[in-house]
C-alpha positions, 0 to 999 in steps of 0.5 A: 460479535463486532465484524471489523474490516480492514482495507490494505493501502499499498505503495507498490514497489520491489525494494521498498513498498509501503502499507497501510492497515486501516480498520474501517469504520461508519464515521471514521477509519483508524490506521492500525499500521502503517510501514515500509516492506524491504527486499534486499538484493542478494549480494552473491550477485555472481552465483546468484541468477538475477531471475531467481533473486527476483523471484526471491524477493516476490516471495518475500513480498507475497508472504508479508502480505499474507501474514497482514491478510491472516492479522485482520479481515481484508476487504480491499486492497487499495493500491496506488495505480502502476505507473510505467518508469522510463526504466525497463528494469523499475517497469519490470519490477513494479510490474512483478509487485503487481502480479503479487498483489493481484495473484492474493487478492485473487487467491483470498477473493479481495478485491483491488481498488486502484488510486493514480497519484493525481488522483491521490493529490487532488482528493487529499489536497485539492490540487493533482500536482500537491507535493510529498509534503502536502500529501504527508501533511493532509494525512497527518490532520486526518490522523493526527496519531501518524508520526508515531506510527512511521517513528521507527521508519527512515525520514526517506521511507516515509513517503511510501508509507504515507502513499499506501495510506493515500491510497486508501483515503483516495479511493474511500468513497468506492463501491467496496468500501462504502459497501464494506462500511454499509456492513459494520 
């Protein structure tokens, strides 16, 4: 019996927030798949606390990531490090998508390794100011499959897409993941 593991590359976000399922392998990685997760704000903003709206949208989130958890074996979640927006109400929201990741990954024992953006860019493209453009199209001669695997996406959610599978790549020569290699 072959043991397949996967690592869950996320882009973290309240309203939108990218993944990436990658199967890992000895000489290389395969995306499974690859999207954006949408909430929506409740429209019924007058009868509806914004506290509970939020709370709403966090079990939307928790249970996506669970039903990715349940499709394959997960070893790590590979997320893009939080960033801190000179917006309170973004920071509060991000910060709310990150304690959904941590409490699964708590809870399913997976563990998290985290890739600040700069540190994306520059193992991807050599350079930690690289653009979108650069990061998308570095992805895209590792995997040249990609394109059809966000078609069905809007061309402006791409790039959280692509992040969460940044994510992933930007920490690939971790402990977890050469360990989890090591194991195939």
């Amino acid at each position: 019996m072959t043991i397949v593991r996967c690592a869950l590359g996320i882009d973290p976000g309240f309203a939108s927030m990218g993944y990436a399922l990658v199967e890992l392998g000895r000489a290389s990685d395969r995306v499974v798949k690859m999207g954006v997760f949408e909430t929506k704000k409740d429209t019924k903003k007058s009868t509806v606390l914004a506290a509970n709206d939020n709370l709403r949208r966090c079990s939307e989130m928790a249970m996506f990531l669970e039903g990715l958890l349940r499709e394959r074996s997960v070893v790590c979640f590979c997320v893009e490090s939080m960033s801190f927006p000179r917006n309170a109400s973004t920071a509060a929201k991000i910060a709310m998508c990150w304690g959904v990741i941590s409490a699964l990954a708590a809870v399913h024992q997976v563990s998290i390794s985290q890739c600040s953006p700069q540190m994306l860019k520059k193992n991807l493209c050599g350079a930690r100011d690289a653009s979108k453009e650069d990061v998308q199209a570095a992805l895209t001669r590792e995997f040249p499959y990609l394109p059809g695997l966000v078609s069905s996406l809007a061309k402006s959610k791409h790039e959280h897409a692509f992040d969460a599978l940044g994510a992933i790549v930007g920490v690939r020569d971790s402990d977890v993941l050469r360990l989890a290699r090591s194991m195939l």
